[in-house]
N, C-alpha and C positions, 0 to 999 in steps of 0.2 A: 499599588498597581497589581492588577489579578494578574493570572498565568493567562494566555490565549487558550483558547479549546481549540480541538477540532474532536467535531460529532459527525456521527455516521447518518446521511441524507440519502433520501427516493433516488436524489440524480446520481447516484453514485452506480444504481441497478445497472447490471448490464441483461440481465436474462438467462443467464449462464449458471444455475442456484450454485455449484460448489464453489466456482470462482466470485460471486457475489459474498458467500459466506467468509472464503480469504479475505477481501479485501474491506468487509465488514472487522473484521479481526485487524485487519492491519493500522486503521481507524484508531481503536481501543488500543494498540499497543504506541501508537504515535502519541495521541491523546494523551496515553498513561507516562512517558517522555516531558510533556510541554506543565504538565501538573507537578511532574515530581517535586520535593522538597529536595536540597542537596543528599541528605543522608538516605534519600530512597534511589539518588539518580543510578551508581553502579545498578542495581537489582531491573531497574525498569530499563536502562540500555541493554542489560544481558535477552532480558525478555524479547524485546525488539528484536533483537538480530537474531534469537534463534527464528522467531516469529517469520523472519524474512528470509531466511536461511529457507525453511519449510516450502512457504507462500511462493518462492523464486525456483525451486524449486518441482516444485507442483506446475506454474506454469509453464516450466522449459520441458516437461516431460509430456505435457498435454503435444505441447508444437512438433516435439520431437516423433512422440508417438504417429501423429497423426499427420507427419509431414505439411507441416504448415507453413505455406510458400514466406511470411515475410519471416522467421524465426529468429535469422541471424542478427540485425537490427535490436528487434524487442530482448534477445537475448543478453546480448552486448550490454543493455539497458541494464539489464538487472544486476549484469555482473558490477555494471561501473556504483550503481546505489548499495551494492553490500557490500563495496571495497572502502565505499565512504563511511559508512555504518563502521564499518570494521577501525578504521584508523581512527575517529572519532569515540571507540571505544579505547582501544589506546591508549590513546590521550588522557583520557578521561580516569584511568584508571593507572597513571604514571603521576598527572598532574593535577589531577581534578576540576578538569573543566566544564564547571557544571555550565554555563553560559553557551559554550561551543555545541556541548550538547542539544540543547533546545535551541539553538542558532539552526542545529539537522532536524530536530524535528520540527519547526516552523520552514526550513526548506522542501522537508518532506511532505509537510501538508498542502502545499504550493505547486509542488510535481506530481501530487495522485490525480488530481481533476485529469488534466493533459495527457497523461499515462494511458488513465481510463479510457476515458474519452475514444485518442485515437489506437493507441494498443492493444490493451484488453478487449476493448469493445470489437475488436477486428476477431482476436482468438474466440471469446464469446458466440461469435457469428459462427462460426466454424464450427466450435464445437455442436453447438447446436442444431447446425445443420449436417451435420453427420450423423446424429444420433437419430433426426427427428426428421430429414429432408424439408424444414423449414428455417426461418429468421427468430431470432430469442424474441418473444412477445413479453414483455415488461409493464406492469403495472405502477404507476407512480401517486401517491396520496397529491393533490391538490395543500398545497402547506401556504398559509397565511401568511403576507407580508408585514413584518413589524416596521410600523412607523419611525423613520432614524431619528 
């Protein structure tokens, strides 16, 4: 049985390019979670969390900065996904659960669409239209449906 992937997709754009570039990263550090072999999982959990550490980061300083009305919400969000990061690293590094591990990051590739979606893509708008007094304009490749 292979590892599950998760790959970084067009629908994932929000329009926003430096939060696009985080959550492109976040992609690759989830990704790099769901592949690991047990003897790499320590090294690829450490990466993740700083990764999100950064990324969570970054977006609470955008909302803060720029008083962005829903903040409190999407904030709370991020704290509750790097508290879960965090004790799952723990674990992980008490008792080696390498299964628990990738149990988080197939939750986490599960909770980025929805995130996206309705969160990010709200600060995206904002940011954007503070800088630019329009709406993020996103381009997306047309991508080919593989036959199941």
């Amino acid at each position: 049985m292979s590892n599950p992937q998760f790959s970084w997709e067009d629908r994932y754009l929000l329009g926003y390019a430096p939060m696009d570039h985080i959550h492109e990263e976040f992609v690759i550090r989830v990704d790099a979670v769901l592949r690991a072999e047990d003897f790499e999982m320590v090294e690829a959990m450490k990466q993740l969390r700083a990764h999100l550490e950064a990324h969570f980061q970054q977006e609470d300083r955008w909302m803060k900065e720029t008083d962005f009305p829903p903040k409190g919400c999407h904030m709370e969000e991020h704290a509750k996904v790097l508290d879960s990061v965090m004790q799952v690293q723990q674990l992980l590094e008490a008792e080696q659960t390498y299964a628990l591990c990738r149990n988080l990051a197939l939750a986490l590739k599960d909770w980025f669409p929805g995130h996206a979606d309705y969160l990010d893509s709200a600060l995206a708008a904002w940011m954007v239209k503070r800088a630019h007094s329009g709406k993020p304009l996103v381009f997306k490749r047309k991508m080919k449906q593989e036959n199941l």
